[in-house]
C-alpha beads as a LAMMPS data file, in Angstrom:
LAMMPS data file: protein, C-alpha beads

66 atoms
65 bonds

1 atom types
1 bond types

-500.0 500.0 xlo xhi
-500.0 500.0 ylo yhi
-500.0 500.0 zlo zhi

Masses

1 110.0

Atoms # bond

1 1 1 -163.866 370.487 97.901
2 1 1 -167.333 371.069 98.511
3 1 1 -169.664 372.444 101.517
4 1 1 -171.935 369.686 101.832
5 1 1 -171.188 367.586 104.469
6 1 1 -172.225 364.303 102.697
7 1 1 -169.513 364.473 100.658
8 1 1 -166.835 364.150 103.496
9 1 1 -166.502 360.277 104.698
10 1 1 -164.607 358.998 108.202
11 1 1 -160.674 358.814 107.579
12 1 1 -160.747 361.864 104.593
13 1 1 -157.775 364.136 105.001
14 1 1 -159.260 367.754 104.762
15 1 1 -156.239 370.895 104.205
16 1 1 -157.188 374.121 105.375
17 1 1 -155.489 377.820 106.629
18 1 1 -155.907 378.732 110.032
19 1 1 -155.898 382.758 110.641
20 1 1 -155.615 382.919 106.935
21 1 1 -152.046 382.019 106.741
22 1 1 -151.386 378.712 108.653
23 1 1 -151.507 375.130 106.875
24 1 1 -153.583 372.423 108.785
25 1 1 -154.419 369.053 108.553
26 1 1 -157.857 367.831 109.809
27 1 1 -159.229 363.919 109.719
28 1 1 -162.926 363.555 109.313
29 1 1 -164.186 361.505 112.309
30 1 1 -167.590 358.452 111.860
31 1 1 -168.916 360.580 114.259
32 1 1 -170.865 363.836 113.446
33 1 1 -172.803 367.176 114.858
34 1 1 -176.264 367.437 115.514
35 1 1 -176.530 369.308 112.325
36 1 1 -175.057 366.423 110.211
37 1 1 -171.587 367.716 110.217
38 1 1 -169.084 365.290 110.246
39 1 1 -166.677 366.007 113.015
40 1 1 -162.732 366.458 112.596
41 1 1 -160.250 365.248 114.956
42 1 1 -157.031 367.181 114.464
43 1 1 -154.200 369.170 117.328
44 1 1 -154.665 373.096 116.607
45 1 1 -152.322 373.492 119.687
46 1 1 -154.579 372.230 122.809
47 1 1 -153.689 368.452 121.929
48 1 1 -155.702 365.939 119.943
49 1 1 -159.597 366.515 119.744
50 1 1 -162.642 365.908 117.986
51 1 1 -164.512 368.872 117.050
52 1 1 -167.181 370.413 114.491
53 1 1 -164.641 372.380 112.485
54 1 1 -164.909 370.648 109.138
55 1 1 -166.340 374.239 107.776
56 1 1 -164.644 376.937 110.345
57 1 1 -161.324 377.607 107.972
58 1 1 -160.881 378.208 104.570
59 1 1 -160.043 374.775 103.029
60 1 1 -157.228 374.009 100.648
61 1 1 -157.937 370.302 99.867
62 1 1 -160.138 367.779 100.269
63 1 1 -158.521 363.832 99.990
64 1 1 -159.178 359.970 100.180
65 1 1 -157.391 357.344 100.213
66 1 1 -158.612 354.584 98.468

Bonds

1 1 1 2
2 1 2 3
3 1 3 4
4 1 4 5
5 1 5 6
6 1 6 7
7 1 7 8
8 1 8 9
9 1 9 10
10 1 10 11
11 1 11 12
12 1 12 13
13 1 13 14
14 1 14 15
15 1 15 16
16 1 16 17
17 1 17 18
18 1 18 19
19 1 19 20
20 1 20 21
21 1 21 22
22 1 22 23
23 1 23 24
24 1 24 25
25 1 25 26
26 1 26 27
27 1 27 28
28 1 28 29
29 1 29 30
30 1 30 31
31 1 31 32
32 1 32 33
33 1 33 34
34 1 34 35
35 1 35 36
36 1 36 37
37 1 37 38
38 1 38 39
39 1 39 40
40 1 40 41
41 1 41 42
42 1 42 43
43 1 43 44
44 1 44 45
45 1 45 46
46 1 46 47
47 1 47 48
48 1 48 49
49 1 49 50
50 1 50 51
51 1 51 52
52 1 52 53
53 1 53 54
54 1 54 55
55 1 55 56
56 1 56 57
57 1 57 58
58 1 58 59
59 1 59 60
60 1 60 61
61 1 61 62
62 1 62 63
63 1 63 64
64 1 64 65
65 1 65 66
């Protein structure tokens, strides 16, 4: 797991803890943030979006399937 955002294609899985304690599962989106970000689309309880959260939470794990 890096921080730079070029290393993070469309359809990675990305692990993280939310509140320091709770397991999530993000996708990385094609699209990305003005800044270069790519975008996540995951449900953190207010249904299904797309959002620039890729670096918010801690992250766990970083994978690709090939």
């Amino acid at each position: 797991m890096t921080k730079k955002a070029s290393d993070y294609q469309p359809g990675d899985f990305v692990t993280c803890l939310v509140a320091g304690r709770l397991p999530h599962i993000m996708v990385v989106s094609d699209r990305k943030a003005t800044d270069g970000t790519p975008l996540v689309i995951h449900n953190i309880g207010s249904g299904t979006q797309e959002e620039n959260r890729l670096f918010v939470y801690p992250l766990t794990g970083h994978f690709r399937i090939k």
